[in-house]
VOGU-3710 file (C-alpha; in Angstrom, 3 decimals, decimal comma):
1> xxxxxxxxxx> 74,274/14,886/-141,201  77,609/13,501/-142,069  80,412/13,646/-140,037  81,895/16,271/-141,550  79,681/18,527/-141,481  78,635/17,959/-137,619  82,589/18,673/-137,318  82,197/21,694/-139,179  79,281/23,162/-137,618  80,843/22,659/-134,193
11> xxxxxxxxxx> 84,077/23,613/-134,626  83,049/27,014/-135,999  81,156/27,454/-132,638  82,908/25,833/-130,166  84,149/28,505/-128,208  80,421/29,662/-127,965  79,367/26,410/-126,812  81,563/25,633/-124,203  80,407/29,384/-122,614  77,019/28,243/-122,473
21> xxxxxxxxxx> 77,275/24,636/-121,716  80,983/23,369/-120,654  80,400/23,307/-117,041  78,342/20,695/-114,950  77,160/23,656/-112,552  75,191/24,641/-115,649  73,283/21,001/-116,489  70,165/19,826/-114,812  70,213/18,421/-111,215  68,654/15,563/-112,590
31> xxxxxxxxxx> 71,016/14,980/-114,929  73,680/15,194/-112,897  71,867/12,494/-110,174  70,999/10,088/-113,680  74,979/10,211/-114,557  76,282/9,746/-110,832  73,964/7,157/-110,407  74,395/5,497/-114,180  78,471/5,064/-113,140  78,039/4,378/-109,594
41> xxxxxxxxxx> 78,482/0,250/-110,348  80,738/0,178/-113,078  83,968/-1,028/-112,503  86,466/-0,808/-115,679  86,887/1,301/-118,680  84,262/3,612/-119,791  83,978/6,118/-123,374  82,098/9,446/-122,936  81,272/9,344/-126,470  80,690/13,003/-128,133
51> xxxxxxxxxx> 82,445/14,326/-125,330  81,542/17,733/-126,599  83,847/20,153/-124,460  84,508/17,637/-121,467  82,389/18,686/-119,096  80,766/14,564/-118,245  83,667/12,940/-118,560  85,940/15,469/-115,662  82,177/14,730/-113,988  82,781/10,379/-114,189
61> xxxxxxxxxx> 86,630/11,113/-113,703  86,341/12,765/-110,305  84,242/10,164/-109,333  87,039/7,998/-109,774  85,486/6,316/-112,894  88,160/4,936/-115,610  87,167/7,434/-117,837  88,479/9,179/-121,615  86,412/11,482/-123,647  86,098/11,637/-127,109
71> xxxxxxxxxx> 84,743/13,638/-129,759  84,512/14,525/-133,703  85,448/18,380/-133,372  89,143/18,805/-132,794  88,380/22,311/-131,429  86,215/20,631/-127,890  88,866/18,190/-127,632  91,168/21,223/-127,423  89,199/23,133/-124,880  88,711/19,939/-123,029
81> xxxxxxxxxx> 92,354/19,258/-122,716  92,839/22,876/-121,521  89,815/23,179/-119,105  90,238/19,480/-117,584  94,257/18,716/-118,000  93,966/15,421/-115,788  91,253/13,613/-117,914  92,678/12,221/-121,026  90,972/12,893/-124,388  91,005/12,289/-128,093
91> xxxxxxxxxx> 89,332/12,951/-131,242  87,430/9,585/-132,482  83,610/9,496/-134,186  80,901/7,750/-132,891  81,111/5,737/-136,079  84,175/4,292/-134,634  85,399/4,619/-131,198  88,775/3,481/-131,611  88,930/0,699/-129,059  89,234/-2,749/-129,377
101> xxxxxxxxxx> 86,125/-4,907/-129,210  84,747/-6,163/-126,203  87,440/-3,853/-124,107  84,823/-1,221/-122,492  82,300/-1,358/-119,609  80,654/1,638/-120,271  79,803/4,272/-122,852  78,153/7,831/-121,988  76,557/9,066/-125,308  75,102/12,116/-123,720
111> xxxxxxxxxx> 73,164/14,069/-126,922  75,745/13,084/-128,861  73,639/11,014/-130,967  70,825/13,356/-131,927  72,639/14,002/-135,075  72,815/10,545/-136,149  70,979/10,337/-139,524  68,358/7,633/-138,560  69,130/5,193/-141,322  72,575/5,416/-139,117
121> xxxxxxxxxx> 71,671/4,960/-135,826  71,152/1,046/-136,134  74,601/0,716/-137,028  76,444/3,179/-134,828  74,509/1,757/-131,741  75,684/-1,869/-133,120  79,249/-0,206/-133,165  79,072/0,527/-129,370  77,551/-2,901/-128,534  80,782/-4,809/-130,093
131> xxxxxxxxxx> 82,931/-2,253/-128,111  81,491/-3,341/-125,098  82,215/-6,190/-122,861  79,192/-8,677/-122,206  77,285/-7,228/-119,825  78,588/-3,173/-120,338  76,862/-0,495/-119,725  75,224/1,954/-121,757  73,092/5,515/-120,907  71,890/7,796/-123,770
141> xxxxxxxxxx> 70,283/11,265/-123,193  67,868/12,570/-126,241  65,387/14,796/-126,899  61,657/13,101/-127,075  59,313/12,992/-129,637  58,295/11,864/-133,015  60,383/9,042/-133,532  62,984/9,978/-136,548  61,699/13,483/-136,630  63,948/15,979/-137,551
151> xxxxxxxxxx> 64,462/19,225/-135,983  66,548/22,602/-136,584  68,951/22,317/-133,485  70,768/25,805/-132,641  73,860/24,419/-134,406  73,325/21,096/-136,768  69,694/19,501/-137,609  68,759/16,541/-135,663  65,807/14,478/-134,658  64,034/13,418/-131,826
161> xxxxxxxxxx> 63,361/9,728/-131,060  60,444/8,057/-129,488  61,334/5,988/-126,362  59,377/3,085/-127,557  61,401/3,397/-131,104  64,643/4,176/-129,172  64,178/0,738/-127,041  63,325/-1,559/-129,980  66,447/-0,104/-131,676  68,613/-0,736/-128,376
171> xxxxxxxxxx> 67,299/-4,586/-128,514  67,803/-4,827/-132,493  71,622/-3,911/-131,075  71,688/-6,867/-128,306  70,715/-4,537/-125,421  68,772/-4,623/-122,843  66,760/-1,676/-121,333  67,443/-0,788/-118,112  65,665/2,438/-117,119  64,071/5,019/-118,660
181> xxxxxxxxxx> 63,660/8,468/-117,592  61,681/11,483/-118,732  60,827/15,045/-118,768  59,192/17,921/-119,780  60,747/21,140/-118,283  58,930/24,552/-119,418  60,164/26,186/-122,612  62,611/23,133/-123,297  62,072/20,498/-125,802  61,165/17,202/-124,044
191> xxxxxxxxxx> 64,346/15,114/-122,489  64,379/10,892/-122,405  67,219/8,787/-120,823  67,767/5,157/-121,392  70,147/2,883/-119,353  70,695/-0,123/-121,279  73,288/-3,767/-120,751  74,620/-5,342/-123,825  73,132/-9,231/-122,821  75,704/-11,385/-121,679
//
């Protein structure tokens, strides 16, 4: 998928989206605990990249995290502006996160790279490691399976990624793995978290 059409194929349903999935409340308890816990040590700037309609990065602001959200689809960064008016936001890719290199702590990329072509993913994971300070902070949530496998997601293809082909892509990028957390919840395709450090 390029970035257009990811932009197009949200913005035409983000109104829907944000019903069904633009509030914390309606995430996973677990997810919320991996996130909370994720931030709890960072101290300095942090990217919640593919934003999506806010929801994470109000989540990392009220925890008094240095926080901004941003996002492809004009139309979340709209809703997310309206729904969370004290968290600042901005429309920026993944591609290219609009910061200066080495000036972030953290990055949250929270399913937003399951539309990543995989031929793409090297590089746009390299992008976040040089906008990363030495040491930063990384935590990605995916869905689990055949690594490179696509899929016909409810709004855009994507494809699911191994763990073991996930982690040898984060180290190709100068990270280290952290943690890794999985799960298999009934009727739900299979969900993988990795906490990664750029090395120092």
């Amino acid at each position: 998928m390029t970035d257009d059409n990811v932009r197009a194929a949200y913005g035409a349903r983000a109104a829907e989206y944000t019903t069904l999935f633009g509030s914390v409340k309606d995430m996973h308890k677990l997810d919320r605990l991996c996130i909370k816990r994720w931030a709890e040590h960072i101290e300095g700037p942090v990217i919640d990249a593919g934003c999506g309609p806010g929801h994470w990065t109000d989540f990392l602001h009220r925890r008094g995290v240095e926080v901004q959200g941003v996002d492809l689809v004009p139309e979340f960064i709209d809703r997310a502006r309206e729904h969370f008016p004290g968290v600042p936001y901005r429309v920026a890719s993944l591609r290219d996160l609009g910061v200066p290199e080495g000036s972030l702590h953290g990055v949250l990329a929270w399913y937003s790279l399951i539309h990543v072509h995989p031929d793409d993913l090297p590089a746009v994971l390299s992008g976040i490691a040089r906008a990363l300070t030495r040491g930063g902070h990384l935590l990605i949530g995916f869905f689990e399976g055949a690594a490179a496998r696509p899929f016909e997601h409810a709004v855009a293809p994507a494809y699911y990624w191994s763990v073991s082909q996930m982690r040898h892509i984060l180290r190709e990028a100068g990270f280290e793995v952290c943690s890794v957390e999985t799960r298999r919840d009934p009727g739900k395709r299979p969900h993988a978290a990795i906490a990664a450090r750029l090395h120092l």
